[in-house]
C-alpha positions in Angstrom: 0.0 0.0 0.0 1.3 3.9 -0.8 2.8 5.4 2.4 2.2 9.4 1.2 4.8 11.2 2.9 4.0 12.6 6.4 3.7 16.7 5.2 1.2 15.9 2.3 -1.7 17.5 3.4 -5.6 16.6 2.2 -6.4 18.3 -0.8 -9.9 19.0 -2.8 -10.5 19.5 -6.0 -13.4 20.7 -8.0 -13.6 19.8 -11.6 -16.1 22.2 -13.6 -17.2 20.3 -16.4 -17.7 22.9 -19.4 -20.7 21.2 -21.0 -24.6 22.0 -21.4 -24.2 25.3 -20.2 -23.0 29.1 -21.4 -19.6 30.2 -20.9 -20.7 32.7 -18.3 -22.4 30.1 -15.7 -19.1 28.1 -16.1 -17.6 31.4 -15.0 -20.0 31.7 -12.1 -19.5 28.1 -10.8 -15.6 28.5 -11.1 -15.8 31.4 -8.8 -18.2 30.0 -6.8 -16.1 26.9 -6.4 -12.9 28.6 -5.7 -14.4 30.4 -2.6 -15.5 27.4 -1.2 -11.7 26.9 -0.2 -11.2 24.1 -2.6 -7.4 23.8 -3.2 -7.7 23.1 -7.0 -10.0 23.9 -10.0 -9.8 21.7 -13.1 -11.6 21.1 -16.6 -11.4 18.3 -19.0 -10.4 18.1 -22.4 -13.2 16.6 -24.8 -14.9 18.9 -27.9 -18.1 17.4 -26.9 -20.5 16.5 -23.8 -19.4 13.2 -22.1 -23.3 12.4 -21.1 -26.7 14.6 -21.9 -27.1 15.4 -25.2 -24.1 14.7 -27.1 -24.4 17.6 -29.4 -24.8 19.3 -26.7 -22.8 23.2 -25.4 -19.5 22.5 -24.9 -16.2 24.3 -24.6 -12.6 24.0 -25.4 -10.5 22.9 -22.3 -6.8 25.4 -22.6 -8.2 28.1 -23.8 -10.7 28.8 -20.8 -8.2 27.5 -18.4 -6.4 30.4 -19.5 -9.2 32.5 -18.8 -9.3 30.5 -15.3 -5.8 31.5 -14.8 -6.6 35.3 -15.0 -9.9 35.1 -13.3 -8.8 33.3 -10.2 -6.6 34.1 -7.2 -5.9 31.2 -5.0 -6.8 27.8 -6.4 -4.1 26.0 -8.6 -6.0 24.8 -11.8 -5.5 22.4 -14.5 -7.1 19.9 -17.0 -8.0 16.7 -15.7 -7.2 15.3 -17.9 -5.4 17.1 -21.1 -5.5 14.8 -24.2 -2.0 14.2 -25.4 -2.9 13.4 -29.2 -4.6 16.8 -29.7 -1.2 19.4 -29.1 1.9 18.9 -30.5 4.5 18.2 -27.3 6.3 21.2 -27.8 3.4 23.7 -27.8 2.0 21.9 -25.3 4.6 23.1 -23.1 4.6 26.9 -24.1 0.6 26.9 -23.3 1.1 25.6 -19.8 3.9 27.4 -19.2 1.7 30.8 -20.8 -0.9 29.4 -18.3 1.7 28.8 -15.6 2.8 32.9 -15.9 -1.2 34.4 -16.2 -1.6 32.5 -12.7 0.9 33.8 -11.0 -0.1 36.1 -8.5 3.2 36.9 -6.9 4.5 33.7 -5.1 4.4 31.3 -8.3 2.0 30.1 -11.0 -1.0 27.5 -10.1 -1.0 25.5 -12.8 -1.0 21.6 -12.5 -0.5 20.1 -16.5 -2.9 16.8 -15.8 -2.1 14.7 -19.2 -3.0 11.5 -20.1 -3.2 9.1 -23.6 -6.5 10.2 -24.5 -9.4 8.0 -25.1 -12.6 9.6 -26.7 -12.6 7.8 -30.4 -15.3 11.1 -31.6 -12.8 13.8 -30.5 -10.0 12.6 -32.6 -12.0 12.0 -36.3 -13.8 15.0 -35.9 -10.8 17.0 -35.1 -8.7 15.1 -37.7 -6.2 13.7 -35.3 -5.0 9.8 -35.6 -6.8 7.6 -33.0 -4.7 4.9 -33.3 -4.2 2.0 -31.0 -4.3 2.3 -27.3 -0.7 1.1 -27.4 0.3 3.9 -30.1 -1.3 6.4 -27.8 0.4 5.6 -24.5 4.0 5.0 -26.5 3.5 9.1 -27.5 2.5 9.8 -24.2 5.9 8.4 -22.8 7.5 10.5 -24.7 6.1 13.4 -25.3 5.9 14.0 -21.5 10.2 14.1 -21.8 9.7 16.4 -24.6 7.3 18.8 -22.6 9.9 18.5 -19.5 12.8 19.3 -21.7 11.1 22.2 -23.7 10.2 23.6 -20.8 14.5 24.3 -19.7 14.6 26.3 -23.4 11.8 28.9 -22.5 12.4 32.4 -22.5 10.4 33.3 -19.8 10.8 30.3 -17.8 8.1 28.5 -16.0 7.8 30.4 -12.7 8.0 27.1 -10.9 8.5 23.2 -11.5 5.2 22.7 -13.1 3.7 19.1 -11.5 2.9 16.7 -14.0 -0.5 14.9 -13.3 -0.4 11.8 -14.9 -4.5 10.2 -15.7 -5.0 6.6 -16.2 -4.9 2.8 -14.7 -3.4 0.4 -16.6 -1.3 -1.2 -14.6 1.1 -2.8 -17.6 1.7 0.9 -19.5 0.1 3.6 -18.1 1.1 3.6 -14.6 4.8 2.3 -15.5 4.9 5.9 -17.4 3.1 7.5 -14.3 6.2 5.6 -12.1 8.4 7.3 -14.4 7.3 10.8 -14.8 4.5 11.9 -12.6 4.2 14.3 -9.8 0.7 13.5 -9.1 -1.4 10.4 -10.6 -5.0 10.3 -11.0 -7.2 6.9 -10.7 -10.6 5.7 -11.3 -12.5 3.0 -8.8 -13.5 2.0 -5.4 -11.5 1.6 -3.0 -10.0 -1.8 -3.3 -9.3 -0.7 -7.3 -7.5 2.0 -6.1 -5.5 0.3 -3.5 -4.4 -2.2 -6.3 -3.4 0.4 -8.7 -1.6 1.8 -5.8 0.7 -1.4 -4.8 1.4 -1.7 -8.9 2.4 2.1 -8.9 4.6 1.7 -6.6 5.9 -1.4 -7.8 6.9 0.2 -11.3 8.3 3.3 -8.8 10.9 0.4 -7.1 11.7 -1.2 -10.3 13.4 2.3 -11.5 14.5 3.3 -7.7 12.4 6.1 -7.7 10.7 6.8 -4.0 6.4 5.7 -4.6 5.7 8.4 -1.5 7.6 11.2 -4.2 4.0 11.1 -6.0 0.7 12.2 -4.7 -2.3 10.1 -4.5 -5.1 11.7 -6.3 -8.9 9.7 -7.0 -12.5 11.1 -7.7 -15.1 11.1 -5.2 -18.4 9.3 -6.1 -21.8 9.2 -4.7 -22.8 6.3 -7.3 -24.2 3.7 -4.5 -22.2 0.9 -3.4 -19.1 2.6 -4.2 -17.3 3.7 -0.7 -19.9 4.6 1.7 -23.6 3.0 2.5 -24.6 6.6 2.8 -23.9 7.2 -0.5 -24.9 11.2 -0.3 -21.9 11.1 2.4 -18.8 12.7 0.6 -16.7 12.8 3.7 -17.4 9.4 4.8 -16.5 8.2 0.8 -13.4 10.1 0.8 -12.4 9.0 4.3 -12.3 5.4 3.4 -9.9 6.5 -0.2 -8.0 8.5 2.7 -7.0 5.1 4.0 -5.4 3.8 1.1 -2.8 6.7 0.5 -5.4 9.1 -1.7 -4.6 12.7 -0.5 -6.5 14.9 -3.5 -9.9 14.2 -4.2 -12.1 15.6 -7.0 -16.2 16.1 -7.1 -17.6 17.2 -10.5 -19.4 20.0 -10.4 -22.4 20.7 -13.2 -24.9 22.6 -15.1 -27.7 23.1 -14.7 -27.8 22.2 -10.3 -23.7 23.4 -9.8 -24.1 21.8 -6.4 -21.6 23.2 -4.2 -22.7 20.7 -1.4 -20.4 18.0 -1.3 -17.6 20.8 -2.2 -18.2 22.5 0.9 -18.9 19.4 3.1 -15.4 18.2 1.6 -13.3 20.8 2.5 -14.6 21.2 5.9 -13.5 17.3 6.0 -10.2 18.2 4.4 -9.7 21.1 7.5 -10.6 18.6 10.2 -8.1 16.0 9.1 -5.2 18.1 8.8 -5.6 19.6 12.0 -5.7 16.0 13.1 -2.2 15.7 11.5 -0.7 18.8 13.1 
């Protein structure tokens, strides 16, 4: 099981998804989310709705994260997670360093680059890019990852800080071998005992290239669907208490149109403030 270092604090994470609604709701939600206390804000990266109407209002993940950046104080804020077949490696780097910069407010940028292989068959003939195989896609990711790290030592500015890498994805023979390899943060799907497995493989790959599992955070969404963590499935705390237990430290609640119910946001955080002042 992952053993997070002892001064990694419980995070939360809202993810605004950008469908089904006009840009300027999204805009209300994200503020409305950010005061909450949450410690990060993300998106995702589709070019259409993931469930309602398929055809539905949607919008384009980096350009409003930019907006994000501007229009936000505190959070950090990222894609969760950014499709790696839709940006050439190398601009993918000057955008999230762009994005890095437009964050900062003084002690650093916010931005966390979540990236994964990509998966959504729709988004890539539409948009003309080549889907592949599952294996093609997770060979580029490897590598492109290196290429975004690397890029990001030749830009003039500089990213105002390391910028963590967020790596999305659970299989345990590829993805999470690249995860061991270049992630500062790696993002699961699951209840509890998936996520405790993917954690034991994750850090087997870590051990197998010496690298310390406890040098990357834990990060898993929180889910009401019944059965999943918690009898009371309406209890967010008590569902994220019991991925607490298996080395999860961020966790992520969708928020969306038309309800944007800040409920299990808020009862989350005040969870989140409880247990670290538990930890000292």
């Amino acid at each position: 099981m992952h053993v997070p270092r002892a001064d990694r604090r419980v995070r939360i994470a809202a993810q605004v998804k950008p469908q089904h609604a006009e840009y300027d709701e999204i805009r209300r939600a994200l503020a409305a989310a950010e005061e909450t206390g949450v410690d990060v804000v993300f998106t995702w990266d589709h070019f259409f709705p993931l469930s309602g109407d398929p055809d539905g209002a949607h919008f384009e993940a980096w350009t409003m994260l930019a907006a994000w950046a501007e229009s936000t104080e505190r959070a950090e804020l990222g894609v969760l997670v950014s499709s790696n077949s839709y940006r050439n490696p190398r601009l993918l780097a000057d955008m999230a360093r762009t994005v890095d910069h437009i964050s900062d407010r003084g002690a650093g940028g916010r931005l966390i680059l979540g990236i994964g292989a990509g998966w959504a068959e729709r988004d890539h003939v539409e948009y003309g890019y080549a889907f592949g195989t599952p294996g093609d896609r997770l060979r580029k990711l490897d590598a492109d990852v290196a290429t975004i790290r690397d890029r990001w030592g030749k830009l003039n500015p500089a990213p105002t800080r390391q910028i963590p890498v967020l790596i999305g994805g659970g299989g345990e023979k590829v993805t999470l071998r690249i995860a061991a390899r270049h992630a500062d943060v790696w993002h699961g799907f699951g209840d509890v005992g998936a996520i405790a497995h993917k954690h034991a493989v994750l850090d087997g790959w870590c051990h197998q290239i010496g690298r310390d599992p406890a040098d990357i955070e834990r990060s898993a969404g929180v889910s009401p669907k019944p059965g999943r963590f918690a009898e009371d499935v309406d209890d967010y705390p008590a569902n994220a208490e019991a991925l607490f237990t298996v080395g999860t430290r961020l966790f992520t609640v969708g928020l969306e149109a038309p309800r944007w119910d800040l409920g299990p946001l808020r009862d989350l955080v005040a969870w989140r403030d409880d247990r670290n002042r538990s930890r000292g």
